[in-house]
C-alpha positions as CSV (number, residue, x, y, z in Angstrom):
1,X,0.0,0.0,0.0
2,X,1.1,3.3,-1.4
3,X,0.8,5.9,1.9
4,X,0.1,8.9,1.9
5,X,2.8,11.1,4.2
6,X,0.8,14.3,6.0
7,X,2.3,16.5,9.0
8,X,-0.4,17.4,12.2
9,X,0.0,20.3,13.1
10,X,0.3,19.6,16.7
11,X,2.4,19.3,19.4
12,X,-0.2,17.8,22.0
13,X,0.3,14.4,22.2
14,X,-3.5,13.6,23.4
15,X,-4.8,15.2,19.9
16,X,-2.0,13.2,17.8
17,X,-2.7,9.8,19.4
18,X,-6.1,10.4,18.7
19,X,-5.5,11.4,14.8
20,X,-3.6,8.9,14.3
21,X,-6.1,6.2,15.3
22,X,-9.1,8.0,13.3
23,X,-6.8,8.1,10.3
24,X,-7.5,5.4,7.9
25,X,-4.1,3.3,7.9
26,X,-2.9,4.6,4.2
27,X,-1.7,8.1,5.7
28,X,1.9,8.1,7.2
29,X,0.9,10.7,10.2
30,X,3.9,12.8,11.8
31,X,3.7,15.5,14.2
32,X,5.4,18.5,15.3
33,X,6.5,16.2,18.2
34,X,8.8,14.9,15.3
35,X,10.1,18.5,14.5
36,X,11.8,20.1,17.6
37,X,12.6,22.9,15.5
38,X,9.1,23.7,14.0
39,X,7.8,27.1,14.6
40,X,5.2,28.4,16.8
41,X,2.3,30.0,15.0
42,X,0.0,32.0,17.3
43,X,-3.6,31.8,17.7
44,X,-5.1,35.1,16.8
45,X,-8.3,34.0,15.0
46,X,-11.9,35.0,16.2
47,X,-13.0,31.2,15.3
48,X,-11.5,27.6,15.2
49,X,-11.6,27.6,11.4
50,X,-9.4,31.0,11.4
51,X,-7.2,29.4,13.9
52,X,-6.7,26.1,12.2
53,X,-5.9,28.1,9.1
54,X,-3.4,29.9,10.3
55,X,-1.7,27.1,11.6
56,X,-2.0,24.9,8.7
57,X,-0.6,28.0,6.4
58,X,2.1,28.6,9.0
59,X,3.9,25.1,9.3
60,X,2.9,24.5,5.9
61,X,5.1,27.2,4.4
62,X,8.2,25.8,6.3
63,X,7.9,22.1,5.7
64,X,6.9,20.7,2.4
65,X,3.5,18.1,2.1
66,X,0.6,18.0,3.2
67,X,-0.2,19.8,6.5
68,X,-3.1,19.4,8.8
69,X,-4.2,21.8,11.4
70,X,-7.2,21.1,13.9
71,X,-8.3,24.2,16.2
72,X,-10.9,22.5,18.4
73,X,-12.9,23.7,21.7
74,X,-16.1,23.5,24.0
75,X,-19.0,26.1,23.6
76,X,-21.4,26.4,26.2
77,X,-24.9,27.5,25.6
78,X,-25.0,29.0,29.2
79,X,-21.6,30.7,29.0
80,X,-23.0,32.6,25.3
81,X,-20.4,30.2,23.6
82,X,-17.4,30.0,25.8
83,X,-14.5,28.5,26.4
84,X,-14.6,28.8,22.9
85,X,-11.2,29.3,20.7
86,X,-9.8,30.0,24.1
87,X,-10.8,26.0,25.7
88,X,-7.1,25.2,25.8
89,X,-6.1,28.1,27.8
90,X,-9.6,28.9,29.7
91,X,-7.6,29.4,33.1
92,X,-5.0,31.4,31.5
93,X,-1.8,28.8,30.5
94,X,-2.3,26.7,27.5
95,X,-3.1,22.8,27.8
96,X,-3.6,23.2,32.0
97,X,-6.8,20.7,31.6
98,X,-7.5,20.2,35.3
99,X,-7.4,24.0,35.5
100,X,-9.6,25.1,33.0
101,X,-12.1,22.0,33.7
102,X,-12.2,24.0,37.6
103,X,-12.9,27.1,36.2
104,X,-15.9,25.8,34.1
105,X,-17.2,24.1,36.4
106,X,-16.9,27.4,39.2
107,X,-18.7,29.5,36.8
108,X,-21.7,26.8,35.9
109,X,-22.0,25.8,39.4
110,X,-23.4,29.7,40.3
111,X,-25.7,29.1,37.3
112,X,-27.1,25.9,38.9
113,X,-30.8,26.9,38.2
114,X,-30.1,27.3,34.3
115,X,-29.1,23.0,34.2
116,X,-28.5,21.2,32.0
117,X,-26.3,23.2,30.3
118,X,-26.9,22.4,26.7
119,X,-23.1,22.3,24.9
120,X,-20.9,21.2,21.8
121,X,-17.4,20.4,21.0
122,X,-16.1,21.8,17.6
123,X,-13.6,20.7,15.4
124,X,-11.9,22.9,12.3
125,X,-9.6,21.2,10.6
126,X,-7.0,23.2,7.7
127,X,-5.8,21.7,5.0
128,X,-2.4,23.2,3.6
129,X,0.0,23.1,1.3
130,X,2.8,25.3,0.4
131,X,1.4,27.9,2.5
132,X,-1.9,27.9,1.3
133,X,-5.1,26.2,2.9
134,X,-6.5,23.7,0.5
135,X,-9.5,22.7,1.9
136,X,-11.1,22.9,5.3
137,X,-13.6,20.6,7.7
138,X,-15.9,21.0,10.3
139,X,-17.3,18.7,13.0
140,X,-19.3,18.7,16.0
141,X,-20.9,16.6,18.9
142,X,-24.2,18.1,20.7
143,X,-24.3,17.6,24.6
144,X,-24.1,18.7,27.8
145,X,-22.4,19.8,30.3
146,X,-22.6,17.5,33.9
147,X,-21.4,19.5,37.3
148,X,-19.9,15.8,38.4
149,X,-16.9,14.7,35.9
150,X,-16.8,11.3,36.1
151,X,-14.1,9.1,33.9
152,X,-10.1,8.7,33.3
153,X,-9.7,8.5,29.7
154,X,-10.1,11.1,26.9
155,X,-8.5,14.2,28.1
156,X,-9.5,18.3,28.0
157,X,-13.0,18.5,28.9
158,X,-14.0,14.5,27.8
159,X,-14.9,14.0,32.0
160,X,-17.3,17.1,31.9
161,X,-19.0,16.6,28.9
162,X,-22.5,14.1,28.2
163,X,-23.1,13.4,24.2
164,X,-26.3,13.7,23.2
165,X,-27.8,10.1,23.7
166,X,-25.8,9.3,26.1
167,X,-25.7,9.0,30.3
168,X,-22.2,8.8,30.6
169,X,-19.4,11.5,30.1
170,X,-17.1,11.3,26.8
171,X,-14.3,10.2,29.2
172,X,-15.9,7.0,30.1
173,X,-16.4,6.2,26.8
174,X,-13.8,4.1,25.3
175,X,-11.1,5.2,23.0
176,X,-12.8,3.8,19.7
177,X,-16.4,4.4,20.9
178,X,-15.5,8.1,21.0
179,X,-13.9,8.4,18.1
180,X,-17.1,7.0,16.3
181,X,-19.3,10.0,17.8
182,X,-16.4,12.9,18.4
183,X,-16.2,16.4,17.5
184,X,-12.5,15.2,16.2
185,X,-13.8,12.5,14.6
186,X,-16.6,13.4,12.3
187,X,-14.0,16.0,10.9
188,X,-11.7,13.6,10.0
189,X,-13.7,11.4,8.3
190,X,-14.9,14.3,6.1
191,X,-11.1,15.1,5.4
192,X,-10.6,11.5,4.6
193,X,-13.4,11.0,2.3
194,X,-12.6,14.1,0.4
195,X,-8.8,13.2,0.0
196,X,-9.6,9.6,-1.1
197,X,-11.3,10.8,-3.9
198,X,-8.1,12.7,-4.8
199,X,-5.7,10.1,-3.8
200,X,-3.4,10.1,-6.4
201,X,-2.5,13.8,-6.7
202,X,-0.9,13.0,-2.8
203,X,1.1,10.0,-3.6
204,X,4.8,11.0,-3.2
């Protein structure tokens, strides 16, 4: 099998692991994990599709291939859309997940009357190459937001968040039976279907 090779652009090893296992198996997935000496593009888009942009654009200008950029978050109804673009740094330092999972769940628990608190992750993913965005997904899970996390795997916001449908949180959900419903994955598999149909003008 031919693969196809394509750079996430990411250095949290959480999101890669989980690319890598929604990924079909013909895409050779490396990471900025793998490139110590990547740049740092900062986040100064409005929305996750600006944000993923920029990022795809950024590292795609540097290295050459295929580059794929996810900006991803959790909006709450109650909260008029937050976290929002800002769900990885909510309690001020980036990727501190027990830090911004406290500070959602101080600012729902004074809104205790307003419950449930209707909620949905998001997913933008970038497409790039030489510098410029290609082609661009979206993908979301409905839910809510539980006052109680409950669960050990997943990671950000996985043990505050209930999928729609379901009574227990994303992070007591096992690894492949959230990627079947996520946010994350529903964006890949539009990325996937689209690049299939275009597979031989990625070969290397």
């Amino acid at each position: 099998m031919t693969q196809i090779p394509i750079l996430i652009a990411t250095r949290n090893a959480h999101k890669a692991q989980e690319i890598a296992a929604i990924l079909p198996p013909e895409y050779k997935v490396s990471t900025l994990l793998d490139l110590p000496d990547a740049p740092d593009v900062e986040e100064t888009g409005h929305t996750f599709a600006a944000n993923a942009r920029l990022k795809a654009e950024g590292i795609s200008a540097v290295f050459s291939g295929l580059v794929l950029a996810d900006d991803s978050g959790l909006c709450v109804d109650t909260l008029n859309g937050a976290p929002g673009v800002l769900s990885a740094r909510y309690a001020g330092e980036h990727g501190q997940d027990a830090d911004n999972n406290a500070k959602l769940l101080r600012e729902l628990s004074v809104l205790r009357g307003w419950a449930p608190f209707p909620a949905r992750f998001v997913c933008a993913l970038s497409l790039a190459e030489n510098g410029r965005e290609i082609a661009h997904f979206c993908g979301t899970v409905e839910g809510r937001i539980t006052l109680h996390p409950r669960g050990l795997q997943g990671f950000g916001y996985d043990p505050l968040f209930v999928p729609q449908g379901y009574t227990c949180t994303m992070a007591e959900l096992p690894a492949a039976a959230k990627n079947a419903i996520s946010h994350r994955g529903n964006a890949l598999r539009q990325f996937a279907d689209w690049i299939r149909c275009r597979s031989s003008r990625f070969e290397y």
